[in-house]
C-alpha positions in Angstrom: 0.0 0.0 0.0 2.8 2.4 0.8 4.8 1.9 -2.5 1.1 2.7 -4.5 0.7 5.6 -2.3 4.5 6.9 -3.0 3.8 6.3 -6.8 0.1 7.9 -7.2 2.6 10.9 -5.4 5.3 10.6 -7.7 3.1 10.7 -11.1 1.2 13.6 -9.6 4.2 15.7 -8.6 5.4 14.9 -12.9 2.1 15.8 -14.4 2.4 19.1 -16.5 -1.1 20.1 -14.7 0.6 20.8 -11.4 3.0 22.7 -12.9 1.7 26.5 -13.7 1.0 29.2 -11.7 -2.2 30.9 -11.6 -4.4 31.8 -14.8 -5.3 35.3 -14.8 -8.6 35.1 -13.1 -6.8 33.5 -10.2 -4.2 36.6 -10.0 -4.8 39.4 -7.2 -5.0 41.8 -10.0 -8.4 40.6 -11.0 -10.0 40.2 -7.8 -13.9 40.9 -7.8 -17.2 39.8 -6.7 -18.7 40.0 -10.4 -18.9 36.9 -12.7 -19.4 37.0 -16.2 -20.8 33.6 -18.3 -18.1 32.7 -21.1 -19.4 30.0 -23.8 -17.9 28.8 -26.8 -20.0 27.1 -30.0 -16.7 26.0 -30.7 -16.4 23.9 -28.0 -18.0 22.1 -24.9 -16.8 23.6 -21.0 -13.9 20.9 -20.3 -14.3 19.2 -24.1 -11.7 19.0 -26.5 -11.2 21.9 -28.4 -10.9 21.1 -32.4 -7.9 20.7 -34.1 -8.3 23.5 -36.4 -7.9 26.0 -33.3 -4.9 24.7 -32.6 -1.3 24.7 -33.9 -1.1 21.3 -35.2 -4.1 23.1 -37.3 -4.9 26.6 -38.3 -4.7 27.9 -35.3 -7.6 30.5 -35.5 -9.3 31.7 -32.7 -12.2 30.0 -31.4 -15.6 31.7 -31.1 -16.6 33.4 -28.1 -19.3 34.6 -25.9 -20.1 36.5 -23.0 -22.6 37.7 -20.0 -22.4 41.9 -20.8 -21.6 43.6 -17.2 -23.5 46.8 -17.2 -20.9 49.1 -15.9 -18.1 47.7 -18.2 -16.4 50.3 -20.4 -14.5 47.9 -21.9 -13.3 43.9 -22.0 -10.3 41.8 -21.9 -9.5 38.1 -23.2 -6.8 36.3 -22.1 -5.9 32.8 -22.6 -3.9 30.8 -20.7 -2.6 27.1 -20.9 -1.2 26.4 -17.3 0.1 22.9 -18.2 3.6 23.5 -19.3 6.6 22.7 -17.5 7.0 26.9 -16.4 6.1 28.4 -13.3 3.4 30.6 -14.9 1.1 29.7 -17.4 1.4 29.6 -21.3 -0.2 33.0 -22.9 -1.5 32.2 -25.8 -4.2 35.0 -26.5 -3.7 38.6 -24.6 -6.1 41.2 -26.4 -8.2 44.5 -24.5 -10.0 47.7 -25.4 -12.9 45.3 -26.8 -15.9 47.8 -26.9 -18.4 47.7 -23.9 -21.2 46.8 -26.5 -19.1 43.7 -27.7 -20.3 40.7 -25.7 -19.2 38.2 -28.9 -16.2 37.1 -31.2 -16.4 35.3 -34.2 -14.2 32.5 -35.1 -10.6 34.3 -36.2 -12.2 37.5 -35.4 -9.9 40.2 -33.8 -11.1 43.1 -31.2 -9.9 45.8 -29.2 -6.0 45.6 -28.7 -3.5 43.0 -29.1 -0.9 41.9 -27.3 1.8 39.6 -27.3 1.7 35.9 -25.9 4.0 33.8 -24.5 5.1 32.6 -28.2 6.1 36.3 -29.2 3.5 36.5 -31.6 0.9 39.6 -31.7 -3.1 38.1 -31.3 -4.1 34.6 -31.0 -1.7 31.2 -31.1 -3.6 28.2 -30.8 -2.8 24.7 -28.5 0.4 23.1 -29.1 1.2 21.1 -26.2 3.8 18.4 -26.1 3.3 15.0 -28.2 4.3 13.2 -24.8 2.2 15.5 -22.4 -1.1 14.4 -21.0 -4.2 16.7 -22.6 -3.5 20.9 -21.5 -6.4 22.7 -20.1 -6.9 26.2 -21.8 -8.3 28.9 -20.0 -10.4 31.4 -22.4 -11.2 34.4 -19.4 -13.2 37.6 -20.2 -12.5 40.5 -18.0 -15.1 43.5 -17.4 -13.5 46.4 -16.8 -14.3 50.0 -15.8 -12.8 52.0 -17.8 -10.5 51.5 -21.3 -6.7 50.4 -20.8 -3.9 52.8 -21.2 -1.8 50.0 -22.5 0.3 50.6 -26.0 -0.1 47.3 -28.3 2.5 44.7 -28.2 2.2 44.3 -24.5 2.0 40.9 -22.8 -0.6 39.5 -20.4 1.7 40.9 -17.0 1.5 44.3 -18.1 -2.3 43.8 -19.0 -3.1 42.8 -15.7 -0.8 45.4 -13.8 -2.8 48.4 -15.4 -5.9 45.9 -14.7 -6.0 46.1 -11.2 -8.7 48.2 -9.5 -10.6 48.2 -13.0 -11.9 44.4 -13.0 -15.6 44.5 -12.1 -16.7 40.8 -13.5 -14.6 38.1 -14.5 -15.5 34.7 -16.2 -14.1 32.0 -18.4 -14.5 28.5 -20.4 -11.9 25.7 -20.3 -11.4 23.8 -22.7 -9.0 20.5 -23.4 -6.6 19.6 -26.4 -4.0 16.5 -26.6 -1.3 17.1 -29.1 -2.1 14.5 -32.4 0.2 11.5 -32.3 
């Protein structure tokens, strides 16, 4: 029983889920009460996303939806994969400035301001998680925000969140899988 124990504690210490740090939703800068509903046609809350949104595919952004907060004077997505082997999570989609009247994006559509994600690429890069890693989780959050970001383009997901704080007023997200093709 003790060896079985030791092992279940050895294979969950290696598993790329423990890994990350906090997705941004989890951070102190986006602390608040208010929750925003985030859907995707594109796929199912904790389904596999499709191939096509991923970099093994074409690696367009998926469709998304969200709750509108009635105070929000603008919006933020973010998304985060914090399954890697790094302390902080993979930023794979950093954009903000999306219009307070915006509660939608189309498949491949862009909004608001881009930034740059963890791959050093401006807008949207989609799952590419090892061939030997179990199936990533990616985290597509929404942020409501009081007022529009004074944040120049080409700025990660840390600076986001820096001039964030104090502005989030409803936060939400959808998770969504993918397993690298073998």
């Amino acid at each position: 029983m003790k060896s079985l124990l030791i092992a279940a504690a050895a294979a969950l210490v290696a598993t790329p889920a423990l890994a990350g740090g906090k997705v941004s939703v989890d951070r102190p800068e986006t602390q608040t009460d208010g929750k925003l509903t985030v859907t995707s046609s594109t796929f199912r809350p904790g389904q596999p996303i499709p191939r096509k949104y991923s970099g093994y595919g074409d690696s367009v952004s998926p469709q998304l939806s969200w709750s509108a907060a009635p105070k929000a004077k603008s919006y933020a997505v973010l998304t985060d994969d914090p399954d890697g082997p790094g302390p902080e999570p993979v930023s794979h989609w950093v954009d903000w400035n999306i219009p307070p009247g915006v509660t939608s994006l189309g498949e491949g559509v862009k909004a608001g301001v881009e930034g740059t994600n963890s791959h050093k690429t401006s807008g949207y890069t989609g799952p590419h998680p090892p061939v030997k890693d179990p199936a990533h989780h990616y985290h597509f959050q929404v942020l409501a925000l009081d007022t529009m970001l004074n944040v120049p383009g080409g700025a990660d997901r840390d600076t986001v969140l820096a001039v964030a704080k104090g502005h989030v007023i409803a936060k939400g997200e959808v998770v969504g899988t993918f397993k690298a093709p073998s």
